[in-house]
Residue, then its C-alpha position, 0 to 999 in steps of 0.5 A: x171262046x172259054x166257057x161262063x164259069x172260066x171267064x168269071x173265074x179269070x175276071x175275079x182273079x184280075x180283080x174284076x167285080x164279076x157280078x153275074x146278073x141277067x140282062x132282058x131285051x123287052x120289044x112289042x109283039x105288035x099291039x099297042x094296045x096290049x102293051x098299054x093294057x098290061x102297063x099298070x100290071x107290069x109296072x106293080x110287078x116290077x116294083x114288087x121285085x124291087x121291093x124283093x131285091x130281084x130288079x136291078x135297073x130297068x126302064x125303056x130305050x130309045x132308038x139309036x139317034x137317041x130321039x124316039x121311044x120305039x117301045x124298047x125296054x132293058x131289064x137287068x134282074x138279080x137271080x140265082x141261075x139264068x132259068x130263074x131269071x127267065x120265069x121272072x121274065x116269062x111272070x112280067x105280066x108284058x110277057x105274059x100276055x104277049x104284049x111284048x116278047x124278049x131276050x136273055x142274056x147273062x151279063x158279067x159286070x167288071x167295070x165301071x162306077x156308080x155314084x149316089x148323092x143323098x141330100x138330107x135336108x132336101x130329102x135328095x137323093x141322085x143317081x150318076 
């Protein structure tokens, strides 16, 4: 398998975007409570990075048939290095207090499209 910075290297030689961003796989470590007892500080935390630039995406999952909310969340931060995506993570106050636990992963982005429609009149604005 070739090494992080090879791969990076070859996908903006194709043309590829390349942009390097950190994906965080947030589950319960047990207590229901905990997690409701940290929400309104991790939801201010989250929109503090946002507000800063560092939050990319972030919301909850649901399971695979697609009908239930097993209290899974994706994170995708914009950081400089995986260490300092991982003290974001370790500084959302879920994680902190060990409501929950999770994984980090880079993520190459290549492909793919974003489209956004802002009404004016309407004040509007959508996402696809």
């Amino acid at each position: 398998m070739p090494a992080w910075d090879s791969y990076k290297s070859e996908a903006r030689g194709r043309g590829a975007l390349a942009l390097e961003l950190y994906v965080v796989h947030s589950v319960p470590a047990g207590d229901g409570a905990a997690v409701k007892s940290a929400l309104p500080d991790h939801l201010a935390y989250q929109a503090q990075l946002e507000a800063e630039g560092r939050l990319a995406l972030a919301g909850p999952m649901s399971d695979e048939s697609g009908t239930l909310m097993e209290g899974m969340g994706l994170i995708v931060y914009r950081a400089g290095s995986l260490e300092d995506a991982r003290r974001l993570a370790e500084d959302d106050p879920m994680h902190k207090v060990g409501a929950r636990r999770f994984t980090l992963r880079k993520w190459l982005v290549n492909e793919g499209s974003l489209s956004l429609t802002v009404g004016l009149s309407g004040r509007t604005v959508a996402l696809s």
